[in-house]
C-alpha positions in Angstrom: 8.3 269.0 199.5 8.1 265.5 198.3 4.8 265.6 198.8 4.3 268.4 196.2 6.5 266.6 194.3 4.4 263.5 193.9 1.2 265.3 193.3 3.1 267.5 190.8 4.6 264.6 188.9 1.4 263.1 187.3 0.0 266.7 186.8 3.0 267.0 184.3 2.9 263.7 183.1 -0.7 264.0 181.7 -0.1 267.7 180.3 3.0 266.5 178.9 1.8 263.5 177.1 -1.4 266.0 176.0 0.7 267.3 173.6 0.4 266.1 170.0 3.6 264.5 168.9 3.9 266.3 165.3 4.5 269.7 167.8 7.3 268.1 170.4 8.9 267.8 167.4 8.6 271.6 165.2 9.4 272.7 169.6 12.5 270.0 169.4 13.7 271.5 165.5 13.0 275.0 166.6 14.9 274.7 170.2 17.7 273.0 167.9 17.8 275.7 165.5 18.3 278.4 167.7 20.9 276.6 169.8 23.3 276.1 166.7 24.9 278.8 164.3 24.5 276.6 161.3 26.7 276.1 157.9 28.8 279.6 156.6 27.1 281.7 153.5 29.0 283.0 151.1 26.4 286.0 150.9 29.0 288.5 148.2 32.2 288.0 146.5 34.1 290.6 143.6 36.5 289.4 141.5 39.7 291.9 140.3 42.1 290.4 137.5 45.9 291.7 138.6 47.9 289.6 136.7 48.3 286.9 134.1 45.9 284.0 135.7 46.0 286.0 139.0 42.8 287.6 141.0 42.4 289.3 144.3 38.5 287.9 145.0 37.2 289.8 147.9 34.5 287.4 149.5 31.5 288.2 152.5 30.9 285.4 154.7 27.9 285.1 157.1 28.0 282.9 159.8 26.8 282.9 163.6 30.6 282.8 165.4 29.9 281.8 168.8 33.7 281.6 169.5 37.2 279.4 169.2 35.1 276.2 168.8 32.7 277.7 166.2 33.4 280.0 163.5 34.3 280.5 159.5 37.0 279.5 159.1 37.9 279.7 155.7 37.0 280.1 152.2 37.7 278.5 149.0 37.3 278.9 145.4 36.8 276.2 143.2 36.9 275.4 139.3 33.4 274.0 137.9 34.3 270.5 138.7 35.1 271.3 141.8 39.1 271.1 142.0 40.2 273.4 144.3 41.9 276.5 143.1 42.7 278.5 146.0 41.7 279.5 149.4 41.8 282.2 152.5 42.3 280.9 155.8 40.6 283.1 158.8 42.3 282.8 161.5 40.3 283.8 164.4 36.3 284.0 164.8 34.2 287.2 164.2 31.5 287.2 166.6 30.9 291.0 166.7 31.5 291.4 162.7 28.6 290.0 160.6 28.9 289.2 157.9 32.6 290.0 157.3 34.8 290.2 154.0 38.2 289.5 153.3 40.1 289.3 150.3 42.9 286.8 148.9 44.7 286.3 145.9 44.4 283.1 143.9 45.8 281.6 140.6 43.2 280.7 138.0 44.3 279.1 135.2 43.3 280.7 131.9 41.2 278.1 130.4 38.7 278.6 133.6 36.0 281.2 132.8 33.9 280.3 136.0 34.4 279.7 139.5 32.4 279.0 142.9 33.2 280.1 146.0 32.1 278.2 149.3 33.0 278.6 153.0 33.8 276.0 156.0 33.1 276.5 159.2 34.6 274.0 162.3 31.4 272.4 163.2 29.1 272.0 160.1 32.0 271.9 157.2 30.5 273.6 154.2 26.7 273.6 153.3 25.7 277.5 153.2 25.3 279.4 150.6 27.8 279.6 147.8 28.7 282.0 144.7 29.3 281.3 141.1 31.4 283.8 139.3 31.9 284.4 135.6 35.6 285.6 135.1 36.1 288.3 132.7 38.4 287.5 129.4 41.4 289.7 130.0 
């Protein structure tokens, strides 16, 4: 066996080292890519005015939940300058359910006519796609 092994060794070593650099690394990025879920899209969101400054924004989030350690965990909506205005906590991953939507109520104030709306997820924080909506004048 140890033989084999020392003949083996070099074999691999040349074929190895035969192998331009520029493609170890698009084989490291892809490897990488496919090993981690990446940042959480918001792909949809609809916006219902119920109130005086209040709407019920129902919001589809796409993300590759692997589990407890790595899922969407919320979403947020923000003014234009980026204060935040509101946001839905999820409380538990969705692995099975992709993409998913849930809906919360927030408090805009009346002055603000347009709002984004970005998600989080535990590992990569926020990053993925977000939506900008035009509120409509009472």
């Amino acid at each position: 066996m140890i033989a084999m092994l020392r003949f083996l060794v070099p074999q691999i070593r040349r074929r190895f080292l035969a192998i331009p650099v520029a493609a170890l690394v698009a084989i490291t990025i892809a490897a990488a890519g496919s090993a981690v879920a990446g940042p959480a899209d918001v792909v949809a969101v609809t916006v219902e005015k119920t109130g005086p400054e209040v709407y019920r924004f129902r919001v589809t989030v796409r993300h590759d939940d692997s589990g407890w350690d790595h899922y969407a965990n919320r979403w947020e909506v923000l003014d234009m300058q980026g204060n935040l205005l509101g946001q839905r906590v999820l409380m538990h991953p969705h692995v099975d359910e992709q993409p998913f939507t849930r809906s919360g109520m927030i408090s805009v104030p009346m002055d603000v006519k347009r709002v984004r709306v970005r998600a989080h997820d535990l590992k990569d924080g926020y990053g993925g796609a977000e939506v900008t909506v035009e509120l409509d004048a009472p």
